[in-house]
Chimera marker file (.cmm) of the C-alpha trace (Angstrom):
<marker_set name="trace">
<marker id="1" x="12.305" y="-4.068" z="6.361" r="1" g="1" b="0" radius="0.5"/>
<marker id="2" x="12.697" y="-7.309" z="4.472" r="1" g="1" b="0" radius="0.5"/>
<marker id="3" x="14.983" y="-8.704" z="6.891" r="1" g="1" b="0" radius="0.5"/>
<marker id="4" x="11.981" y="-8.634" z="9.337" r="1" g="1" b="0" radius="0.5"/>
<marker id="5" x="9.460" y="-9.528" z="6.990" r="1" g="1" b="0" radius="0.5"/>
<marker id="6" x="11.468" y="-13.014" z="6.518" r="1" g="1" b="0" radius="0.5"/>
<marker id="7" x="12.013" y="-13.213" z="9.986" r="1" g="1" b="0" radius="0.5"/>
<marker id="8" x="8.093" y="-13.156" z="10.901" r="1" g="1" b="0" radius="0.5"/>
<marker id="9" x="7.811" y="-15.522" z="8.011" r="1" g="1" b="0" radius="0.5"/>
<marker id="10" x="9.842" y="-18.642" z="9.702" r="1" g="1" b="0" radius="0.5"/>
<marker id="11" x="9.549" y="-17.488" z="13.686" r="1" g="1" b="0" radius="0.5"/>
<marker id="12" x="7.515" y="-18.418" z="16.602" r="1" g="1" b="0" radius="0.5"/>
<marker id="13" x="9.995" y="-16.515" z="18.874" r="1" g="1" b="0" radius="0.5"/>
<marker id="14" x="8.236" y="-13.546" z="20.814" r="1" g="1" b="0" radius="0.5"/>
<marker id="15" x="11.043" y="-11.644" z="21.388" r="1" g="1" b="0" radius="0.5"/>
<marker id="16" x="11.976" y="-11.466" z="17.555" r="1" g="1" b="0" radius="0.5"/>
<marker id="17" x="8.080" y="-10.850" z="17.370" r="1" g="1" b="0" radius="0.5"/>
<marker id="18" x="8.656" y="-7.853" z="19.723" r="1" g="1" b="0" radius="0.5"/>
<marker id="19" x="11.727" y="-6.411" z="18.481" r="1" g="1" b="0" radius="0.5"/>
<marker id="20" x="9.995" y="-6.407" z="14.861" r="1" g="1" b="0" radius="0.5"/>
<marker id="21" x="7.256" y="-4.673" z="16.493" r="1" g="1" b="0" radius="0.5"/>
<marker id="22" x="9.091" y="-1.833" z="18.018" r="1" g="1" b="0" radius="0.5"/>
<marker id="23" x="10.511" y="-1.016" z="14.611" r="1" g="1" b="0" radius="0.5"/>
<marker id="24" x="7.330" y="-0.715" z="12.354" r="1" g="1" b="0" radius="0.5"/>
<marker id="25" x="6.827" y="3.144" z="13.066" r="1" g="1" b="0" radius="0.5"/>
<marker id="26" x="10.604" y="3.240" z="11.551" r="1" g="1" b="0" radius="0.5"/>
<marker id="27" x="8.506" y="0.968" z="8.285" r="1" g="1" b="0" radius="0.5"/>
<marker id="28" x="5.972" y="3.236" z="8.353" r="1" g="1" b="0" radius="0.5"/>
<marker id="29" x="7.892" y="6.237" z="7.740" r="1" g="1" b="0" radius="0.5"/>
<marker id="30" x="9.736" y="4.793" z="5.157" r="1" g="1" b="0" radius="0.5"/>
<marker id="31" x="6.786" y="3.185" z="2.983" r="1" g="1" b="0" radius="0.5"/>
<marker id="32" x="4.877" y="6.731" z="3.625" r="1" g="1" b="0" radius="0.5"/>
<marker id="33" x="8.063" y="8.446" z="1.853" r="1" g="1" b="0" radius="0.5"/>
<marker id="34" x="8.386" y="5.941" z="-1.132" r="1" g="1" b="0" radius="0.5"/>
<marker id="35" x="4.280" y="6.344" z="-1.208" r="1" g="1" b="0" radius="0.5"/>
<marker id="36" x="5.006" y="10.517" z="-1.566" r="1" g="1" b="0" radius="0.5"/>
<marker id="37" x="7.518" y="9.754" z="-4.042" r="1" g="1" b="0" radius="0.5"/>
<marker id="38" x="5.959" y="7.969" z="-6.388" r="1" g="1" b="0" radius="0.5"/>
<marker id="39" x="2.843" y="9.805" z="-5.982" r="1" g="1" b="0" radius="0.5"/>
<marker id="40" x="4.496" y="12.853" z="-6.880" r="1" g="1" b="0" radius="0.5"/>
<marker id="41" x="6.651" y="10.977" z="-9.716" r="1" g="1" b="0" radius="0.5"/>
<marker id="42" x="3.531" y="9.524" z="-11.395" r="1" g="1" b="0" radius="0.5"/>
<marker id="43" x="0.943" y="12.282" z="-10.645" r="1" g="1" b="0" radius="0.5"/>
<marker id="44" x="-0.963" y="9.098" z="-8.663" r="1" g="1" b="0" radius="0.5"/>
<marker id="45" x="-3.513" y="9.699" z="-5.530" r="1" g="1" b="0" radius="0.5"/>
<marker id="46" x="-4.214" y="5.738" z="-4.897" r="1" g="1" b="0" radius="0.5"/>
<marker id="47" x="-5.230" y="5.214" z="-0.878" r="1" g="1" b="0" radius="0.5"/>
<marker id="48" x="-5.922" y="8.908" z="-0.438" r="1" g="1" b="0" radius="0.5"/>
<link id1="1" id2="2" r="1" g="1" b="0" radius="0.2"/>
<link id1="2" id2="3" r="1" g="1" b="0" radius="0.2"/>
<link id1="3" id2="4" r="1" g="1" b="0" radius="0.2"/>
<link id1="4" id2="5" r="1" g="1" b="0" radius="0.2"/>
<link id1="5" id2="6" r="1" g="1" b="0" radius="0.2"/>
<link id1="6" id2="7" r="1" g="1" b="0" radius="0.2"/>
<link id1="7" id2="8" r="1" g="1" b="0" radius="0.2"/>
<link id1="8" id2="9" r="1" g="1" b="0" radius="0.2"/>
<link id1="9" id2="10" r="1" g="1" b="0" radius="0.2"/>
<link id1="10" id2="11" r="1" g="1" b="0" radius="0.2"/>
<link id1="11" id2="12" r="1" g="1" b="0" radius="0.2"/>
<link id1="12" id2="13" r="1" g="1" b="0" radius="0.2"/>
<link id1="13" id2="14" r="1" g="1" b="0" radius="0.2"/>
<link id1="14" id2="15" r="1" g="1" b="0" radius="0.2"/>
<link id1="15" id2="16" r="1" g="1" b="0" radius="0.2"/>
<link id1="16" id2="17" r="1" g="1" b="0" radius="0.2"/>
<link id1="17" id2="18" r="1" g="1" b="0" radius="0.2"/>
<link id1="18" id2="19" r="1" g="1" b="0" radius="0.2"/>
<link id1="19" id2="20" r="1" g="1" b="0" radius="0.2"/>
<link id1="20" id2="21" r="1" g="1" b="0" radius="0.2"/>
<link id1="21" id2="22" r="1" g="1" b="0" radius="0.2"/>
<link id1="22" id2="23" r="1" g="1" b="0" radius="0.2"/>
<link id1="23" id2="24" r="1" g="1" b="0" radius="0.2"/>
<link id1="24" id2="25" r="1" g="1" b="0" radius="0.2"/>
<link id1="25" id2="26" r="1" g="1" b="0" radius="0.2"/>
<link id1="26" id2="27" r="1" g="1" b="0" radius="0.2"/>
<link id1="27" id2="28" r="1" g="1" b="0" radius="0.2"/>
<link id1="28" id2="29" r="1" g="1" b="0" radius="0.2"/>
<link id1="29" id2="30" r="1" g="1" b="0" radius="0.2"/>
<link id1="30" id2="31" r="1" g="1" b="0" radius="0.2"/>
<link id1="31" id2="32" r="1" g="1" b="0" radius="0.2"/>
<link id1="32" id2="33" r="1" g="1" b="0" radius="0.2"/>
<link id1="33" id2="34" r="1" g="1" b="0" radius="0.2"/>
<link id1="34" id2="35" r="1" g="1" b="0" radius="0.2"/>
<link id1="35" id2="36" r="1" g="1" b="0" radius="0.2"/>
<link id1="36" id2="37" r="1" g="1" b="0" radius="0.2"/>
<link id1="37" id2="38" r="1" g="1" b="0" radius="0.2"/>
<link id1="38" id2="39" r="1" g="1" b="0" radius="0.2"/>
<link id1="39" id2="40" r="1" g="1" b="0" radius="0.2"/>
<link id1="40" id2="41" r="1" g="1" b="0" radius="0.2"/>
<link id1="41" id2="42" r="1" g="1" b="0" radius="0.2"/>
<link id1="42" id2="43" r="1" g="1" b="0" radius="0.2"/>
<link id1="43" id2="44" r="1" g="1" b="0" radius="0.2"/>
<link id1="44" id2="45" r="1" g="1" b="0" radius="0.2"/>
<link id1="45" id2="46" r="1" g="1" b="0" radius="0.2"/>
<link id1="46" id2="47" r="1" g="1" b="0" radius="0.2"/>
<link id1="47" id2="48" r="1" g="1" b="0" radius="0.2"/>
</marker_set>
């Protein structure tokens, strides 16, 4: 995820555009589990 966040940082290609693209469901699973995690870890309900 921070591989492609650096890559949209410094890139005017719009392939690379595109390929990051096709991966953010795969982001958005991932940041939904950390969010569950430390939800659950510090009793937290922020963005609910």
């Amino acid at each position: 995820m921070l591989k492609d966040r650096n890559f949209t940082l410094h890139s005017y290609k719009e392939e690379v555009a595109w390929d990051i693209y096709r991966r953010l469901p795969d982001h958005l699973a991932a940041m939904q589990a950390l969010h569950q995690l430390l939800s659950q870890r510090f009793g937290g309900s922020a963005g609910e």
